[in-house]
C-alpha positions as CSV (number, residue, x, y, z in Angstrom):
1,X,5.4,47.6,-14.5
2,X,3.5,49.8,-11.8
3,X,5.2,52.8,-10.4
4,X,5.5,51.5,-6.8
5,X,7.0,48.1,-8.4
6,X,9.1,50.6,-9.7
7,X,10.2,52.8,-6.8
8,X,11.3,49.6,-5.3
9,X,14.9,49.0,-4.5
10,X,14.8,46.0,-5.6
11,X,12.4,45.2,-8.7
12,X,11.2,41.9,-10.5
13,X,13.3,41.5,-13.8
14,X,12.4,39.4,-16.8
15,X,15.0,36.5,-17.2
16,X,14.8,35.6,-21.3
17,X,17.9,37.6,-22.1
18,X,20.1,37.1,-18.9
19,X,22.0,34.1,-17.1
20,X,20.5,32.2,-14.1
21,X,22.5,32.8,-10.9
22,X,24.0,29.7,-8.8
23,X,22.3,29.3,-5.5
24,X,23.3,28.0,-2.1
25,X,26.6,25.6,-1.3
26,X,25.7,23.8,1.4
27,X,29.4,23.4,3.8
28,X,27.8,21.4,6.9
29,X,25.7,18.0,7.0
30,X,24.5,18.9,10.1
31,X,21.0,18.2,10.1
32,X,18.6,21.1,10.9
33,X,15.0,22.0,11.7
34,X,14.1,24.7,9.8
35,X,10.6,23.8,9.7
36,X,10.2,25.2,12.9
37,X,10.9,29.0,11.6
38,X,8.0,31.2,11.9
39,X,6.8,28.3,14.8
40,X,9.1,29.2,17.1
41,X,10.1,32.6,17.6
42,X,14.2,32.9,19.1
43,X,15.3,36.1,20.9
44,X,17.0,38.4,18.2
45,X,20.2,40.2,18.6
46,X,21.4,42.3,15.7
47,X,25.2,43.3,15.3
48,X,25.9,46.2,13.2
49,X,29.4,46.8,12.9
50,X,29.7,51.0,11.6
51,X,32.3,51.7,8.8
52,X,34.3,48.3,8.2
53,X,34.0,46.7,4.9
54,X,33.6,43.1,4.0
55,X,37.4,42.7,3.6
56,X,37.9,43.8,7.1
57,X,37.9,40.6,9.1
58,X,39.9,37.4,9.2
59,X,37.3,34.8,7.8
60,X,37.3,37.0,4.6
61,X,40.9,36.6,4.3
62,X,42.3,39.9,5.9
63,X,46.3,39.3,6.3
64,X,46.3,41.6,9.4
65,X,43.1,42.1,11.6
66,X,42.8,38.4,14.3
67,X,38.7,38.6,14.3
68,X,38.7,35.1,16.6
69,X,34.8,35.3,18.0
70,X,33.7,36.8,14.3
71,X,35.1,33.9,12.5
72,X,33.6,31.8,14.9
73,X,30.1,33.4,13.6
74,X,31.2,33.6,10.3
75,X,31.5,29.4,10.0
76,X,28.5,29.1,12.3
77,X,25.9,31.0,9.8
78,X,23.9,30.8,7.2
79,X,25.8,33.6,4.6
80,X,24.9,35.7,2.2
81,X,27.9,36.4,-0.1
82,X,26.6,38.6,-2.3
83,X,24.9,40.9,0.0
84,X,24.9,45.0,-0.3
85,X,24.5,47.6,1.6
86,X,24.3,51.7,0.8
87,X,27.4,53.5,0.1
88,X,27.4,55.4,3.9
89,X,25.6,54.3,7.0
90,X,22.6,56.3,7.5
91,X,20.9,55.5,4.3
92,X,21.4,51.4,5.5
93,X,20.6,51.9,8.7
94,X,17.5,53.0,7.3
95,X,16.6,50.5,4.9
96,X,16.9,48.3,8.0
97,X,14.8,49.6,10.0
98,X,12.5,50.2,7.4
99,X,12.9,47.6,4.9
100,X,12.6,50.4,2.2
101,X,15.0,52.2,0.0
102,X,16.0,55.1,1.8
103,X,15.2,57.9,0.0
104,X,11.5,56.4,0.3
105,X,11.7,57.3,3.9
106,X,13.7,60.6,3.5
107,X,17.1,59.7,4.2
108,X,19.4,61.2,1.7
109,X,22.7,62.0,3.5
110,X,24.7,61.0,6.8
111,X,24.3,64.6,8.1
112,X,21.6,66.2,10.3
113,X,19.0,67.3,8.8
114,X,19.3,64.7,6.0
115,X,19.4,61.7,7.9
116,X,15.7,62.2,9.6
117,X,13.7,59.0,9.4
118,X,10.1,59.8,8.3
119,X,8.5,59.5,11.2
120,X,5.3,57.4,8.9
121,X,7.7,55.1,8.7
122,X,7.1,51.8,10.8
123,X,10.7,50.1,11.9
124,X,11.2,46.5,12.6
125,X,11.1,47.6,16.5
126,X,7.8,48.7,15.9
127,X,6.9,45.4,14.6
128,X,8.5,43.4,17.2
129,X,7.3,45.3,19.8
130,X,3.8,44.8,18.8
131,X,4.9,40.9,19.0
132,X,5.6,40.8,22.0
133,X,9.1,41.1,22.2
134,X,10.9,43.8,24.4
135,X,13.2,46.0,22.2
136,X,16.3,47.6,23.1
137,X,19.4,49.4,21.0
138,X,22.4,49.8,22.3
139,X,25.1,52.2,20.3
140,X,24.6,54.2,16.7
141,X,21.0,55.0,15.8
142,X,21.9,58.1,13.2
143,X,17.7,58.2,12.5
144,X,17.1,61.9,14.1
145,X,18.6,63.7,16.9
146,X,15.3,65.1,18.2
147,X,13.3,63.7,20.9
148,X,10.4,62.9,18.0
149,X,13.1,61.2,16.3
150,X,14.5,59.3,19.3
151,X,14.4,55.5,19.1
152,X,12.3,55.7,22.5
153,X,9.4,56.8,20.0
154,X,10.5,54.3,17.1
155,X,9.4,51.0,18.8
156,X,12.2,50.7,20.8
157,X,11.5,50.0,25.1
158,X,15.3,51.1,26.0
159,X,18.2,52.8,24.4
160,X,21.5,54.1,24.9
161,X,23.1,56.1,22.9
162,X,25.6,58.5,22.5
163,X,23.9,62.3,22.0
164,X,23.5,63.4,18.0
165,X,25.8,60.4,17.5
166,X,28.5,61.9,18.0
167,X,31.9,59.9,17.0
168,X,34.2,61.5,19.4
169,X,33.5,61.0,22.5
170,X,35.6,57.4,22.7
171,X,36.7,57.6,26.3
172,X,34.4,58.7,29.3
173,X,31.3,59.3,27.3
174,X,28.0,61.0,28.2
175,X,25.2,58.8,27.0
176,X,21.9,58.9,26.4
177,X,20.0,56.2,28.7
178,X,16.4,56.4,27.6
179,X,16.2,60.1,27.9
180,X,18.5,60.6,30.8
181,X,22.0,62.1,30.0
182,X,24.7,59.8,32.3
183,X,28.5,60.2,32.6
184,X,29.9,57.1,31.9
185,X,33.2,55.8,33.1
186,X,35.4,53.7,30.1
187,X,35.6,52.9,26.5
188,X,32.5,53.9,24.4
189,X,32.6,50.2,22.4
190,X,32.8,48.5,26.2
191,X,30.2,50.4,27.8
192,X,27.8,49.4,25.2
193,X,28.2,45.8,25.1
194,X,28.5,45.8,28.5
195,X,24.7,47.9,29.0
196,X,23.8,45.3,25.9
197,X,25.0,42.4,28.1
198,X,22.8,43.7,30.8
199,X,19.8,44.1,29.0
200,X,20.0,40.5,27.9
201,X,20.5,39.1,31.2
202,X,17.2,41.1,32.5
203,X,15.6,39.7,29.7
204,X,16.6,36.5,29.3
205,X,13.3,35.2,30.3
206,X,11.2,37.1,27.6
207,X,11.5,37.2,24.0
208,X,14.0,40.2,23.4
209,X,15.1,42.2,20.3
210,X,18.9,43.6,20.7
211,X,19.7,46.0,18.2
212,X,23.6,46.6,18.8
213,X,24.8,49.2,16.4
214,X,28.8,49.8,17.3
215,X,29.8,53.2,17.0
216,X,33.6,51.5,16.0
217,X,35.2,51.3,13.8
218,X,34.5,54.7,12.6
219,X,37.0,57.8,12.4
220,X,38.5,59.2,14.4
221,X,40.3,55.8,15.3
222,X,41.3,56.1,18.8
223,X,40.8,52.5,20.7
224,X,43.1,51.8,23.9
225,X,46.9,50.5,22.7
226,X,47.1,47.3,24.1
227,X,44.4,46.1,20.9
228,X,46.4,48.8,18.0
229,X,50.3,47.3,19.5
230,X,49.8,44.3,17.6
231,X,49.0,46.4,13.8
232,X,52.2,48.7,14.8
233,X,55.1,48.4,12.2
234,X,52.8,47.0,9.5
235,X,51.4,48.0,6.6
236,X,47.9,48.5,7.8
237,X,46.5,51.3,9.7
238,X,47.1,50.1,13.2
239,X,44.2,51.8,15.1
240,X,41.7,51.0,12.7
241,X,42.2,47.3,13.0
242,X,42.9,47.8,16.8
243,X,39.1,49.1,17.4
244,X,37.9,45.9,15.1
245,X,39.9,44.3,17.5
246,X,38.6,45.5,20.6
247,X,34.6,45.1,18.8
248,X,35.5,41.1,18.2
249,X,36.9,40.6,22.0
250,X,33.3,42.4,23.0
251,X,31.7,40.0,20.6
252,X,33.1,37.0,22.1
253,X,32.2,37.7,25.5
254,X,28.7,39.3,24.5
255,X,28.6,35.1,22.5
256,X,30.0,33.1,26.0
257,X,27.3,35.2,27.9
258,X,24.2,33.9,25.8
259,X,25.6,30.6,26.7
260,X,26.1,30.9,30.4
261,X,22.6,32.0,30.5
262,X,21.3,28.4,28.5
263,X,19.7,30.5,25.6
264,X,22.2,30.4,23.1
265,X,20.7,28.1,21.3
266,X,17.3,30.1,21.2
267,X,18.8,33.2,19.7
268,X,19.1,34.2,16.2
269,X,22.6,36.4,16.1
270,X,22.9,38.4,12.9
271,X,26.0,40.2,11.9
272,X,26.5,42.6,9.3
273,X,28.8,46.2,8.4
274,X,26.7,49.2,7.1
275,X,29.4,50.2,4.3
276,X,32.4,49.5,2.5
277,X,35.7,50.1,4.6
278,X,36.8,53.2,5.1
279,X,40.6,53.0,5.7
280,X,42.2,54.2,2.9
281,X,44.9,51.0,0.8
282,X,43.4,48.8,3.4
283,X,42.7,44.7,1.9
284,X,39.5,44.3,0.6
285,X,39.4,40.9,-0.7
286,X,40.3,42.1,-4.1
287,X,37.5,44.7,-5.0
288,X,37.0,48.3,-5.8
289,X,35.5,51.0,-3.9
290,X,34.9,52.0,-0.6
291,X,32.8,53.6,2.1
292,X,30.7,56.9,0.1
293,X,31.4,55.1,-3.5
294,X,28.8,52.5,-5.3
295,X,31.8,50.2,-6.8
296,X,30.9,46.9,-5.4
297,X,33.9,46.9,-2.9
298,X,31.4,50.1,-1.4
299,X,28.4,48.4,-0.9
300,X,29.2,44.8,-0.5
301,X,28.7,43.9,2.9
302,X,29.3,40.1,5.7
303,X,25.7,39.1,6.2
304,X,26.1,36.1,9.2
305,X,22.9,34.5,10.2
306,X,23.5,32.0,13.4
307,X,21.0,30.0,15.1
308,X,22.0,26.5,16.0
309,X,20.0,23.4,15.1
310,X,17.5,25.5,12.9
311,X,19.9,27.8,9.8
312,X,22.2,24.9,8.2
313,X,26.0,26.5,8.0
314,X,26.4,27.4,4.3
315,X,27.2,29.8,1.5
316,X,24.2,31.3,-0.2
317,X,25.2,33.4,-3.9
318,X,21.5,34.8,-4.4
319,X,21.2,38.6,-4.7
320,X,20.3,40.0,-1.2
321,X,20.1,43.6,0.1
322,X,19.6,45.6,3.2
323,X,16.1,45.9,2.6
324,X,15.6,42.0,3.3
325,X,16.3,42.3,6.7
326,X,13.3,43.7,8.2
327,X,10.6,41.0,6.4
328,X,13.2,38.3,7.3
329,X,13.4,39.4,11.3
330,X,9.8,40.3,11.6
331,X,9.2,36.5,9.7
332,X,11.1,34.3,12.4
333,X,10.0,37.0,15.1
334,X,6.1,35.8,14.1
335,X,5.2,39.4,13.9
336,X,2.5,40.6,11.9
337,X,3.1,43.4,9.6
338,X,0.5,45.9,8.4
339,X,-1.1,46.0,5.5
340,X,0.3,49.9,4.8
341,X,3.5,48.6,5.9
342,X,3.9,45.4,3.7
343,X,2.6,47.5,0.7
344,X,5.7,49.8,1.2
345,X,8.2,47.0,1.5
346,X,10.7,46.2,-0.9
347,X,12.5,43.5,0.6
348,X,11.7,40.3,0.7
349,X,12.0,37.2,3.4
350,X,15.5,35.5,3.3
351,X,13.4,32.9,5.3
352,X,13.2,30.8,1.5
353,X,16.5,30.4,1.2
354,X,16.6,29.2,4.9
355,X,14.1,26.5,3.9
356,X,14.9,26.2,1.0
357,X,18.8,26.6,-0.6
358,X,17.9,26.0,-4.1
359,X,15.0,27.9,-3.8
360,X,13.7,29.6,-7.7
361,X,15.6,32.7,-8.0
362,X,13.4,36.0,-8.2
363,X,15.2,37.7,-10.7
364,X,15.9,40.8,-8.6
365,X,17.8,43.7,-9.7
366,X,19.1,46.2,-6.6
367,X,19.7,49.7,-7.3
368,X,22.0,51.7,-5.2
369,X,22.4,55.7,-5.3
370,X,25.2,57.4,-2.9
371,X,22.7,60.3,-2.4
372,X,24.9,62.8,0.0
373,X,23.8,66.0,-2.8
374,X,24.4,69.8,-1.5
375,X,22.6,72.1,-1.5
376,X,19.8,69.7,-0.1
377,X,17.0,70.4,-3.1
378,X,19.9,70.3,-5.6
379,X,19.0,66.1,-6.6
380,X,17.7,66.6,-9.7
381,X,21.7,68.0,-10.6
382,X,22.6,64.4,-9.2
383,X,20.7,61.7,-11.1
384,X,23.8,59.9,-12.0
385,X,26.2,60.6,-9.5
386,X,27.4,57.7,-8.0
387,X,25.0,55.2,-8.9
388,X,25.1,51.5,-9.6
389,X,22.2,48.8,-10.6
390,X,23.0,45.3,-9.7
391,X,21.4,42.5,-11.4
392,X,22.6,38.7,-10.6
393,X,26.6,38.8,-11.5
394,X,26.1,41.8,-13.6
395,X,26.7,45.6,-11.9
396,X,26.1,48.8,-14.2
397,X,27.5,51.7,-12.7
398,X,27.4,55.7,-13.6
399,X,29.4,58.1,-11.9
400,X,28.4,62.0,-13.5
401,X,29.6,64.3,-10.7
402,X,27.8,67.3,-10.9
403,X,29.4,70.9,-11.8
404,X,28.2,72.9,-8.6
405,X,30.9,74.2,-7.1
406,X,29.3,74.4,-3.9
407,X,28.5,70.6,-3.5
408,X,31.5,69.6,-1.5
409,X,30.8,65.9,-2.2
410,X,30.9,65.8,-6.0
411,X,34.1,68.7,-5.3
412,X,35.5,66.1,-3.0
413,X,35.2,63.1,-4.8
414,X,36.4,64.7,-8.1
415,X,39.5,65.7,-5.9
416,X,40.1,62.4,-4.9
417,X,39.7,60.7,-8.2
418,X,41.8,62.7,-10.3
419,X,44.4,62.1,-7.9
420,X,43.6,58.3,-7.4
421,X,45.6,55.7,-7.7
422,X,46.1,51.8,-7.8
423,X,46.1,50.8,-4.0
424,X,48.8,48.3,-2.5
425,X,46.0,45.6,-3.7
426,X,46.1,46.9,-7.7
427,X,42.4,48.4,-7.5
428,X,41.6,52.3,-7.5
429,X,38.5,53.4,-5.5
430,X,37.6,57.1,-6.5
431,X,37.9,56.5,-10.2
432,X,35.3,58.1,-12.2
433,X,33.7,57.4,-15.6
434,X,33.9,59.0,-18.3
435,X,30.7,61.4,-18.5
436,X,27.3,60.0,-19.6
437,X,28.5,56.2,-19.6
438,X,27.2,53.4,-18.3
439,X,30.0,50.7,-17.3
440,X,28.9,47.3,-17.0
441,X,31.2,44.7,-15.3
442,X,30.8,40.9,-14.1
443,X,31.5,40.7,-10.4
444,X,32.0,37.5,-10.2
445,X,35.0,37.0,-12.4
446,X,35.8,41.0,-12.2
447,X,35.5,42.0,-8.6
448,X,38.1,44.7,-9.2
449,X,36.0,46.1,-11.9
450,X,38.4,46.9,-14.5
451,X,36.9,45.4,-17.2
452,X,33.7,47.4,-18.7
453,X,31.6,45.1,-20.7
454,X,28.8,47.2,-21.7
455,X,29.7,46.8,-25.6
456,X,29.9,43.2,-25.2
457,X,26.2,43.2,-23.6
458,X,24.6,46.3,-25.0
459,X,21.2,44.6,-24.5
460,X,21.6,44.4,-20.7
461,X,23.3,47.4,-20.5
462,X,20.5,49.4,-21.9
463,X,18.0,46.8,-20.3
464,X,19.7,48.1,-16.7
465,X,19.8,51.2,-17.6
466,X,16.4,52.0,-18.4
467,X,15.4,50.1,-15.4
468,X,17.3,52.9,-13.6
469,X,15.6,55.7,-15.4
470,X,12.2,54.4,-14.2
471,X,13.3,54.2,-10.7
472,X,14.2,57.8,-10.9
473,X,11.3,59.1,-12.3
474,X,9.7,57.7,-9.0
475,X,12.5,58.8,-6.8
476,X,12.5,62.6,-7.9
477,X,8.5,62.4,-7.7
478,X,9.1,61.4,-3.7
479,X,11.7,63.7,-3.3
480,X,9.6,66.7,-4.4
481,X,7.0,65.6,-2.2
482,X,9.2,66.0,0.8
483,X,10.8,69.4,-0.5
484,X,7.2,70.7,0.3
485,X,7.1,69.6,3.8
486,X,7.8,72.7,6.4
487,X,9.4,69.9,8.9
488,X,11.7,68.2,5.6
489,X,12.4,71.9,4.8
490,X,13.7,72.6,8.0
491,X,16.0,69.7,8.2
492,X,17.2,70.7,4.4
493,X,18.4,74.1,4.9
494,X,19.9,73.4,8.7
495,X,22.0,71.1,6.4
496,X,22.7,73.4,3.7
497,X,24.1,76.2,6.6
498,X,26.0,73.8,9.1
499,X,27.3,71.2,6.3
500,X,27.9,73.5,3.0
501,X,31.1,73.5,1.4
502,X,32.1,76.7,3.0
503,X,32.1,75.2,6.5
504,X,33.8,72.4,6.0
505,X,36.9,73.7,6.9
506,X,36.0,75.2,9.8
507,X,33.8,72.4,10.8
508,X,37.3,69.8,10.5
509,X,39.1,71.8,12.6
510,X,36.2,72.1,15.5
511,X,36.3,68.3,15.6
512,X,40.1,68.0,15.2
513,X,40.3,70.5,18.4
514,X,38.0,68.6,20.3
515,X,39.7,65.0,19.8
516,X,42.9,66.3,20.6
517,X,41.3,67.5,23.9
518,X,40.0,64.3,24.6
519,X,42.8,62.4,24.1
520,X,44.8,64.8,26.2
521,X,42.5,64.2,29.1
522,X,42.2,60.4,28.5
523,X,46.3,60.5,28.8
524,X,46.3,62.7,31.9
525,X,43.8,59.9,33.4
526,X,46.3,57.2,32.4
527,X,49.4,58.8,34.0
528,X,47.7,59.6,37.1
529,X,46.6,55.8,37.2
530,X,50.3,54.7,36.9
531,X,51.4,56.8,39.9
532,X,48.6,56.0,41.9
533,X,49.8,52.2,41.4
């Protein structure tokens, strides 16, 4: 096997010695076109939904959260059920954009500094762009802060976003609207639908590309009380679901609006999350892990594909990953990609299974890595630490934290799982292995993953697991490329001094400060609205 076959998140496997997965459940008779993909080319509008997990809506069988207009999409769709993600959002959002692994386009962490796209790398705007389409995102880019970086100079034609991402500024917001800082007046998750909205309707004549990245449901969780009154006095954490809340009701009008304007019908609507759910004992339909962990329950993510008359409405089981999304999009969109690009993919087009449900499975494995290493050059020290390889209904996972004492993720998450315990659903989700083991579980009668098979299956086990030494091998070769570049270098150490263990502290409190400030203000608006009335 070549090294770039190897690099690749997701790698050809030989089948002899392992099962064959099921494919696709068909749910609806309704008769489709499909033959018509890659003929005609729908308007695109991508949901991203930052830091819920799978578990974290109702049509996944959530006993708290109402997700009306997401259900709606949910039975609407074409799924993929077994569909991952990375461990935190940065490192998806650029395997989306790119449809690459992300540490092949230098994004290793969430933080600045470590969450720079390469700028060699081509997105899926870029692509679509070039097909004609006008591109627009509305909400969380987390790609690069500078104006290099800025989606403006990714392929995108308009964007508004909130400046260096930042996840606090929930009421009265100053965004960024293609370069020029504007004082908004509202609720971030409104305002952004509502400038999405807006962009659609101006566009309803062209081919568009809508890239809507939410900045909700993300912590802090502050979201207006009439959506969190309904979670009070249960056991569920009541402004978390309250902002999913709030996202659905966008959802649904952001859904009636495409039909008011007669092109419903001629837009593909994808929905996905970015990570597993990060509210802590919160449902998630029975499995382990959680945002920042590479359990299944961490990277397991709702893939929704809608677009009437042409997807049939069905369950598909085939192993899919983030890195499909850019070939599939760029596929239906008709867009040509370039050679250099397509060499560098590593996703495929989902558009087979569209055509075709029982379509010959590939054989893919999927390798995920939580990356989020400090000191920045320190990822040799980090091989193992928090990895997983996925491989039809089979997950091996390795979790060596490393003995730095000042890498405040490994420190954290050691913390956390010596002191973790079974949640209210039975599963623990900072539990580490013992050092230098390989666990190997079946997902699809262990979702929980308490049962490590790798002495039943030794020959997988190892099969896996030198599949993930090879990927390595090509991984650290990258990543030492980069550690040479003066720009990559600069990003590096901004991380090491802002983001270091040291400042955490300090860096909590800042933030905690400056919510609290916020909120004050948002309160002082609200009372002076009530006497006004």
């Amino acid at each position: 096997m070549s090294n770039t076959k190897r690099l690749a998140t997701l790698l050809p496997l030989a089948a002899s010695a392992l099962v064959a997965l099921p494919g696709c459940h068909v749910q609806s008779e309704t008769t489709q076109t499909t033959d018509i993909i890659g003929k005609s080319h729908p308007n695109v509008l991508f949901i991203l939904i930052d830091d819920i997990g799978y578990g974290d809506i109702g049509c996944h069988g959530n006993p708290f959260v109402k997700t009306p207009n997401i259900d709606k999409i949910c039975h609407e769709s074409f799924q993929f059920e077994n569909f991952t993600v990375s461990p935190c959002s940065a490192p998806t959002r650029a395997a989306l954009m790119t449809g690459k692994q992300c540490f092949k386009s230098n994004v290793t962490h969430t933080i600045e500094g470590r969450s720079e796209l390469d700028i060699n790398s081509e997105t899926i705007a870029d692509v679509m762009k070039s097909a004609g389409y006008v591109t627009g995102i509305f909400g969380k880019w987390h790609l690069g802060h500078s104006a290099s970086k800025s989606p403006l100079r990714r392929g995108f034609d308009e964007m508004l976003r909130i400046p260096d991402d930042n996840q606090i500024s929930h009421y009265d917001p100053i965004m960024n609207h293609n370069g020029k800082m504007t004082q908004y007046k509202g609720y971030r998750t409104d305002l952004i639908f509502k400038e999405a909205t807006n962009f659609i309707v101006r566009n309803k004549n062209k081919q568009f590309f809508c890239y809507l990245p939410t900045y909700a449901a993300h912590a802090p969780h502050v979201v207006p009380q009439k959506y969190s009154d309904p979670y009070e006095g249960k056991d569920c954490n009541a402004n978390y679901y309250g902002m999913i809340s709030n996202v659905d009701e966008n959802i649904g009008r952001l859904m009636a609006k495409l039909k008011e304007l007669g092109i419903d019908k001629n837009t593909l609507v994808i929905f996905m999350n970015d990570n597993g759910t990060t509210s802590p004992d919160t449902y998630n339909a029975g499995m382990r892990g959680r945002k920042g962990v590479s359990w299944y329950g961490g990277i397991r993510a709702s893939s929704f594909w809608r677009w009437p008359g042409v997807l049939p409405v069905q369950h598909c089981d085939q192993m899919t990953a983030h890195v499909d999304v850019f070939p599939t999009i760029a596929e239906i969109g008709g867009a040509t990609i370039a050679p250099k690009t397509k060499a560098d993919l590593e996703g495929i087009s989902l558009v087979r299974y569209f055509k075709n449900p029982n379509a010959t499975d590939l054989d893919r494995i999927a390798i995920h890595h939580k990356g989020r290493w400090l000191p920045s050059a320190n990822y040799a020290m980090h091989k193992y630490a928090d990895v997983c390889v996925t491989y039809k209904d089979f997950t091996l996972v390795r979790m060596d934290r490393c003995h730095n004492p000042e890498c405040s993720d490994c420190t954290m998450k050691d913390m956390k799982g010596r002191r973790d315990k079974p949640n209210a659903y039975g599963v623990t989700n900072f539990d580490t292995l013992p050092r230098g083991h390989w666990a190997l579980y079946n997902i699809k009668y262990d979702r929980a993953q308490m049962r490590d098979l790798s002495a039943f299956y030794p020959e997988i086990t190892k099969k896996l697991a030198n599949e993930y030494e090879n990927w390595w091998k090509d991984v650290e070769q990258r990543l030492d490329v980069y550690s040479k570049d003066p720009e990559v270098q600069k990003g590096w150490h901004y991380a090491d001094e802002h983001y270091g263990i040291k400042n955490i502290d300090a860096s909590k409190k800042a933030a905690s400060k400056e919510l609290k400030a916020e909120l004050a203000k948002h309160k002082k608006a609200l009372e002076a609205q009530k006497q006004n009335k």
